[in-house]
C-alpha positions in Angstrom: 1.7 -6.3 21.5 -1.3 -4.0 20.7 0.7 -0.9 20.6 3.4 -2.5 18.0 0.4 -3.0 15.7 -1.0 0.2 16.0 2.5 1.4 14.8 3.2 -0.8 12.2 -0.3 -0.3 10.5 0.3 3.3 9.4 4.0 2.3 8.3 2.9 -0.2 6.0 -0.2 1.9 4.5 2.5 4.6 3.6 5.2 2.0 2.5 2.6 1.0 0.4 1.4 4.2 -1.2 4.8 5.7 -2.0 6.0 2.1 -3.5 2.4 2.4 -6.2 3.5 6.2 -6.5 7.1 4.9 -7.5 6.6 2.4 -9.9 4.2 4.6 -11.4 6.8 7.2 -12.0 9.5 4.7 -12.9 7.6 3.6 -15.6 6.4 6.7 -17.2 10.0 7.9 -17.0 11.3 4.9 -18.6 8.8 5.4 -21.8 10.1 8.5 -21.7 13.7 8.1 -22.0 13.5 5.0 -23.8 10.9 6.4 -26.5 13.8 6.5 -29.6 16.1 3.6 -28.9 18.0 2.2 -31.6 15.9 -1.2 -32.0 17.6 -4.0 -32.9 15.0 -6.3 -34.4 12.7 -8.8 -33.0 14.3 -9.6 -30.0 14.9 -6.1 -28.8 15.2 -5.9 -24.9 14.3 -2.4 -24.6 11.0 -3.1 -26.3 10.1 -5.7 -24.4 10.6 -3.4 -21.2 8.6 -0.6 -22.8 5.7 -2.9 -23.5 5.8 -4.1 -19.6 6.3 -0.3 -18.7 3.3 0.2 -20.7 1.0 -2.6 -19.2 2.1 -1.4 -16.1 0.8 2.1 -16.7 -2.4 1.0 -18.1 -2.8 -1.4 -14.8 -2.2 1.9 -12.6 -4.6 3.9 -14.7 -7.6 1.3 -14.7 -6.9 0.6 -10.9 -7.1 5.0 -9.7 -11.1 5.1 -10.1 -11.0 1.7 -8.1 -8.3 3.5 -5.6 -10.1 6.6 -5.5 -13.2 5.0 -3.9 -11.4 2.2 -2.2 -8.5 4.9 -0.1 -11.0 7.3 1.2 -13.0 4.4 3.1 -9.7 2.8 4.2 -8.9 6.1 6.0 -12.6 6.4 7.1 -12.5 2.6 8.5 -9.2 3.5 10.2 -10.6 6.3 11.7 -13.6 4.8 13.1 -11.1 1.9 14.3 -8.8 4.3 16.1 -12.2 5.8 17.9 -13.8 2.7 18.3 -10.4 1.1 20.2 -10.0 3.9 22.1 -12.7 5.1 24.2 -15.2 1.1 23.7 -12.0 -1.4 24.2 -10.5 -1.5 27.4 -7.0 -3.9 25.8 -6.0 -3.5 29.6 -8.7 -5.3 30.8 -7.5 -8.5 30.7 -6.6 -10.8 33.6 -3.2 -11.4 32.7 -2.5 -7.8 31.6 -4.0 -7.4 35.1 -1.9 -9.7 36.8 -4.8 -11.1 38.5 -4.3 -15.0 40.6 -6.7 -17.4 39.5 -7.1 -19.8 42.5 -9.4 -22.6 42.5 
């Protein structure tokens, strides 16, 4: 059980970083390509997905100083995790890992 979690934890902590990466490129390419659309008025789709592709992109910006501190103390935590579990927790330990009979 331990060692899926020790796999699944890096897997998700990339997942994660290349889905931020991605929809921060989606959106900047969408303003991009959609920067001279034909509008159509006041209820005009495509402006109303540039506006969200905008907010977006300010979101993304205003959150990288907050990421910036926040990523390099995840990776420091995970590293002193990884040390910590490995050479001060014995997860083997255990009685039932053990296989040990507990008479009365």
């Amino acid at each position: 059980m331990v060692s899926r979690l020790k796999k699944t934890k890096p897997v998700a902590l990339i997942f994660t970083s290349i889905c931020l990466v991605l929809s921060f490129v989606h959106a900047a390419i969408f303003i991009v390509v959609h920067a001279d659309h034909d509008c159509t008025g006041e209820a005009c789709h495509v402006c109303a997905s540039l506006k969200c592709a905008k907010d977006t992109l300010k979101r993304l910006v205003a959150a990288l100083p907050l990421i910036s501190v926040v990523s390099p103390s995840c990776v420091s935590f995970f590293v002193l995790y990884g040390f910590f579990e490995k050479y001060y927790v014995n997860w083997e330990s255990t009685p039932v890992q053990a296989r040990v009979r507990l008479n009365d």
